[in-house]
C-alpha positions in Angstrom: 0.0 0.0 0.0 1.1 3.6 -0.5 0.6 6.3 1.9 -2.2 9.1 1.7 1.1 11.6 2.4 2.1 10.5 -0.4 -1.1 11.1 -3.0 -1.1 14.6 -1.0 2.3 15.5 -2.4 1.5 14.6 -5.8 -1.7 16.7 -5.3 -0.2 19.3 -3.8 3.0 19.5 -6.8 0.3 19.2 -9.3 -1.1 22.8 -8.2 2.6 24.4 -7.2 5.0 23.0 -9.9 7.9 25.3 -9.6 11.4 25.0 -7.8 10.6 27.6 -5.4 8.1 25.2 -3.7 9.4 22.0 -4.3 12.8 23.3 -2.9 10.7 24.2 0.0 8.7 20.9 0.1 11.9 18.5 0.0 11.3 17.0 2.8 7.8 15.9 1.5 8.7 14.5 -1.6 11.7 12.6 -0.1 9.2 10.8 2.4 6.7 10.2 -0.4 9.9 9.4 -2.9 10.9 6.7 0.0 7.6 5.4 0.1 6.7 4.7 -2.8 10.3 2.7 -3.8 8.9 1.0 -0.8 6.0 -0.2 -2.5 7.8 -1.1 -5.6 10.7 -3.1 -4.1 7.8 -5.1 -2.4 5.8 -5.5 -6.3 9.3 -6.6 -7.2 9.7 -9.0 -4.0 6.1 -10.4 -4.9 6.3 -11.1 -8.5 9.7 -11.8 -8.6 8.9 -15.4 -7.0 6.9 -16.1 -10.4 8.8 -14.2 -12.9 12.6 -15.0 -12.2 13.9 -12.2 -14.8 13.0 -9.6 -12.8 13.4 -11.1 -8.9 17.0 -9.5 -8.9 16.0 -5.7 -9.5 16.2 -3.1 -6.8 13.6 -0.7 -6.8 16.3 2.4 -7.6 16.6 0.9 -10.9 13.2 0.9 -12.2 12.1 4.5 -10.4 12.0 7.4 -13.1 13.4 10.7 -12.1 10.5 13.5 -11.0 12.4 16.0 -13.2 11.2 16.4 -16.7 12.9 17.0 -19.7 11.4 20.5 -21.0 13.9 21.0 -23.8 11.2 20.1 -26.8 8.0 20.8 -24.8 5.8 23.4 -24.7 4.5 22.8 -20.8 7.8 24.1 -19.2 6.5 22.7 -15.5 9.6 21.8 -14.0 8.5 18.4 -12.1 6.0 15.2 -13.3 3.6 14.8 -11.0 3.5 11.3 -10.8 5.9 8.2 -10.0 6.1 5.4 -12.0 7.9 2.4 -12.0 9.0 0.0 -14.9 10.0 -3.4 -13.8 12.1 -5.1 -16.7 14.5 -7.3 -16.5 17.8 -5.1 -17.4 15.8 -2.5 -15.5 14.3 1.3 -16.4 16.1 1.5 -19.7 15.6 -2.0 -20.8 14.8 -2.5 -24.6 12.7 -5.5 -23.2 8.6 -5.7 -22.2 8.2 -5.2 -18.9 5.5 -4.1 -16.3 4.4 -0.5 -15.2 2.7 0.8 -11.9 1.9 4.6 -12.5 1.3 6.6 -9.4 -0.9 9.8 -10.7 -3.5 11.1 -8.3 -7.0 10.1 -10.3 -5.1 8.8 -13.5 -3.0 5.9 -11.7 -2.7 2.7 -13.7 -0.9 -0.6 -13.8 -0.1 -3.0 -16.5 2.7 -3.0 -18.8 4.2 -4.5 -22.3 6.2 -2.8 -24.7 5.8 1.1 -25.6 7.4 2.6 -28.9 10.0 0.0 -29.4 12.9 1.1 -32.1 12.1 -0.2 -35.6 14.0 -3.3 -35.7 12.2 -4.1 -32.3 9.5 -3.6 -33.7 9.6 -5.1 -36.8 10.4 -8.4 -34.9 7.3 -7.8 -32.8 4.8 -7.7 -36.1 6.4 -10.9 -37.5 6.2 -13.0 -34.5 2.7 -11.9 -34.4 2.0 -12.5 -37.8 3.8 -15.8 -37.6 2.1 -16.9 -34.4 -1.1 -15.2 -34.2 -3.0 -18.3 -32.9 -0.7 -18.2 -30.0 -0.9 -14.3 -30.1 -4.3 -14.3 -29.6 -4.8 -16.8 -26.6 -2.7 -14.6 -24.8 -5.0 -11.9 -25.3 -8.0 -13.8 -25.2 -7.4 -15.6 -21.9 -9.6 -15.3 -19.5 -7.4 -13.6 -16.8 -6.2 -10.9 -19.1 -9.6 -10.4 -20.8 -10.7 -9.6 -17.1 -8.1 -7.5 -16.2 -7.1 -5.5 -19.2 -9.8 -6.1 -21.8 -7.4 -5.9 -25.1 -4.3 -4.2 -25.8 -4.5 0.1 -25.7 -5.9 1.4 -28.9 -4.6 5.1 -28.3 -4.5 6.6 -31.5 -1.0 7.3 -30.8 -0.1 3.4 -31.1 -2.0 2.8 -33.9 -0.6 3.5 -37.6 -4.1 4.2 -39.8 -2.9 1.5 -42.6 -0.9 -1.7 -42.4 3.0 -1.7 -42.4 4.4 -2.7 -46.1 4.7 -6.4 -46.4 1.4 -7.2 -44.9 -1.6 -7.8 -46.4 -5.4 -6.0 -45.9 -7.1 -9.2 -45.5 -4.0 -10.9 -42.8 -6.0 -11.7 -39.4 -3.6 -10.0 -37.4 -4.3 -6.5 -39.7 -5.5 -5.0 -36.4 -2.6 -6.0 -34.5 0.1 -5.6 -37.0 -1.1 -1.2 -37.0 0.1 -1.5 -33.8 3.4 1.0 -32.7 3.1 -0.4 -29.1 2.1 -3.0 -27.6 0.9 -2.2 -23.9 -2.1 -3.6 -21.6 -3.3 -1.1 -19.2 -5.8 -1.7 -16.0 -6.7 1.9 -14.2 -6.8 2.1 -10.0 -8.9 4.2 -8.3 -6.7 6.6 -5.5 -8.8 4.2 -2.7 -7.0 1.5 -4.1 -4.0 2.9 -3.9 -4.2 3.0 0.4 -5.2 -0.3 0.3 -3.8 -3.3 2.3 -4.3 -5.6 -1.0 -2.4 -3.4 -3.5 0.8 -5.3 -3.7 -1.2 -8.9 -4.1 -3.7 -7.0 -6.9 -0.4 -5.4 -8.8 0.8 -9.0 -8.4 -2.1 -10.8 -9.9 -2.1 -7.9 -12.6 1.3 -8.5 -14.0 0.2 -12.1 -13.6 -1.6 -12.1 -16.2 0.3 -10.1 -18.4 3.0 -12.1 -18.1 2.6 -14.7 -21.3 2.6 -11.4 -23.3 5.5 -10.0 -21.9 7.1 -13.2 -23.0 5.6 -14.0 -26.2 6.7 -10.1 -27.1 11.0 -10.8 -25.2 11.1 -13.9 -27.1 10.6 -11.9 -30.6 13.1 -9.9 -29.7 15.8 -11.4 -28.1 
């Protein structure tokens, strides 16, 4: 479970996202920083007993910083305000599908996959797909995953409007094959986020993910 300090903080940034009051509000964010590495270390204790690629990781390595990068953006807000996590084996910066808790008072989601892989990632991706769709779709059409995630996220930004080149209008996989990213998302409600049960619910999520996440590491490996 998280803290309610630390949804508060995140709140709080949301409304005051400058240095003057961050600098001011250290304190804060280290507590909530703390605890919420807390949470993830004990995702990663959790899971790690049923996905072995990832049981090694240390929380520090899948944290991203608070800081944005505002060098090509047009929102010059200094801070996120949010914490995510993105547990993959190799860590943050892994080229490799992994899972994602994201910590973002009333937008906060879990799940995971692959997100805007490089070309030659992602060319491997389509074919395996196209090669194995039968499999493909079992993973997606699996009860579990159904439940928890429904499909794979159609956000326009994902989704090219016509099939790649060497694939044909009438493949089975045409739907799939659009796809720039390849990600399964489950929203939280902040309630959920306090709760006792979050690390065994995040557990059961990534659960389920998990034959994706492997179906989509052993296309590209």
């Amino acid at each position: 479970m998280l803290q309610p300090s630390t949804l508060k903080f995140l709140k709080d940034l949301k409304k005051n996202n400058n240095k003057p009051w961050f600098d001011s509000h250290r304190k804060e964010y280290e507590a909530a920083k703390n605890d919420f590495a807390s949470f993830i270390q004990k995702l990663i204790d959790s899971f790690g007993k049923k996905d072995k690629t990832i049981s090694h990781l240390k929380a520090k390595e899948c944290m991203f910083r608070i800081n944005r990068d505002v060098r090509f953006s047009k929102d010059k807000s200094p801070y996120k305000d949010n914490m995510g996590g993105y547990i993959s084996r190799g860590g943050k910066k892994s080229p490799f599908a992994g899972y994602y808790f994201h910590c973002q008072p009333g937008r906060c989601f879990m799940g995971g996959g692959l997100w805007m892989p490089m070309p030659p990632e992602l060319h491997k991706v389509r074919q395996e797909i196209d090669y194995n769709f039968a499999d493909f779709k079992k993973i997606t059409g699996a009860k579990k995953f159904k439940s928890i995630y429904g499909d794979l996220s159609r956000n326009a930004e994902y989704v090219l409007m016509r099939l790649p080149k060497g694939y044909e209008p009438d493949n089975p996989a045409a739907d799939y094959l659009k796809m720039k990213s390849f990600v399964a998302l489950a929203t939280l409600k902040d309630t959920e986020l306090t709760s006792k049960e979050l690390v065994k619910k995040a557990t059961a999520a990534f659960e389920a993910l998990r034959p994706l996440v492997e179906f989509i590491n052993e296309s590209i490996s």
